[in-house]
N, C-alpha and C positions, 0 to 999 in steps of 0.2 A: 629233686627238681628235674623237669623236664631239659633234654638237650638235644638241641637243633643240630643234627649230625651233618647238615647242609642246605645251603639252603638255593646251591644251584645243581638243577638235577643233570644226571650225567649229559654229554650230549649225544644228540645224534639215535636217545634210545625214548621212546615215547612209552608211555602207559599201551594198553591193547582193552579190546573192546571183540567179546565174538557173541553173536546171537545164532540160537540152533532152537531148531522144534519150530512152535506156529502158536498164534493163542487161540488159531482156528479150533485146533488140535488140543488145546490146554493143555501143553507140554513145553513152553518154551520158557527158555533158559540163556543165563548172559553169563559170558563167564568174563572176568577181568582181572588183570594184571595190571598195580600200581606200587612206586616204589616208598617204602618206609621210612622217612625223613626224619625222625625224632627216636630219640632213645624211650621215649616214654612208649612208641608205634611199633619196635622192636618187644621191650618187653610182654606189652599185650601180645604181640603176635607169637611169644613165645609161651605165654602163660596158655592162651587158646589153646594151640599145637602140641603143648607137652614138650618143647626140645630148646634147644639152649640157642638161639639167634639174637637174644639180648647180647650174647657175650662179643659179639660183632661189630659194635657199638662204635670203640675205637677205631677200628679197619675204617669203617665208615667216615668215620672226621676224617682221618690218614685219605681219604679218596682211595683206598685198595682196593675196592670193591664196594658194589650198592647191593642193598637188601630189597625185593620184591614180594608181595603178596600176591595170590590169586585166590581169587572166592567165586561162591557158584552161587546166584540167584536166581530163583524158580520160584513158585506158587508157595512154596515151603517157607518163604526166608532165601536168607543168605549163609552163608556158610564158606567157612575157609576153607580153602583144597589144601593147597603148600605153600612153601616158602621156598624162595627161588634167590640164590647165591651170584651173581657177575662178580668175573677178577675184570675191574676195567680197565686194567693196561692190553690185555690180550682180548674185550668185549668177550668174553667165556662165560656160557652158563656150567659153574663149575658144581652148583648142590644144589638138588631141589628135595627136600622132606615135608613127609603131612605131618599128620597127629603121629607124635611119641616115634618120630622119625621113619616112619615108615614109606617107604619109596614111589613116586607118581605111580597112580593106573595109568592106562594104556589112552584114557582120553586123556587127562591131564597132561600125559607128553606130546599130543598130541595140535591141544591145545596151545601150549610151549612152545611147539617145533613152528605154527603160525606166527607167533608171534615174533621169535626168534628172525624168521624170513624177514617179517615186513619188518624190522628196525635193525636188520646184518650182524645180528651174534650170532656167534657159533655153539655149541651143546658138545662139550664134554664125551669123549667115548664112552667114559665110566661113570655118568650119570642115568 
């Protein structure tokens, strides 16, 4: 069965929304970050990605931390980047992993670090 890891989202951190490119140009792209409420939205995000963010499940009800997604859609589809980790006692983006855990490129943190501004978390040294 599906479970509802919460059903009030942290506060004070809002989803994010970025658009780049033009469709002048037929290059434009939305990238978004939104957070993962259910264990059933964990699992999938973790079957997608290859890496284990279902097991986070619990932390999530405990309020330890919320789980985030970011996806990239373009002309292509949409498509998952990472999964993005907050400890929200300290508002810390403390892990963000793609597919089969492999570490943000250089837009993706980039991407991140916007968003991070406009809702006042902080990024981790060692992310």
């Amino acid at each position: 069965p599906d479970t509802i890891i919460t059903d009030v989202r942290m506060p004070g951190i809002d989803g994010f929304e970025f658009l780049e490119g033009s469709q002048q140009n037929g290059n434009l792209k939305c990238w978004t970050i939104r957070e993962l409420l259910s264990s059933k939205a964990l699992v999938s995000e973790g079957r997608q990605l290859k890496h284990c963010v279902a097991t986070y499940a619990s932390s999530c009800v405990r309020s330890h931390c919320s789980i985030w997604t970011m996806e990239l859609e373009s002309y292509e589809g949409i498509n998952k980047a990472v999964t993005i980790e907050i400890r929200n006692s300290s508002r810390q983006i403390c892990q963000v992993r793609g597919k089969a855990n492999r570490l943000p490129n250089q837009k993706e943190r980039q991407v991140i670090q916007r968003w991070a501004e406009s809702v006042g978390l902080r990024i981790a040294n060692y992310v």
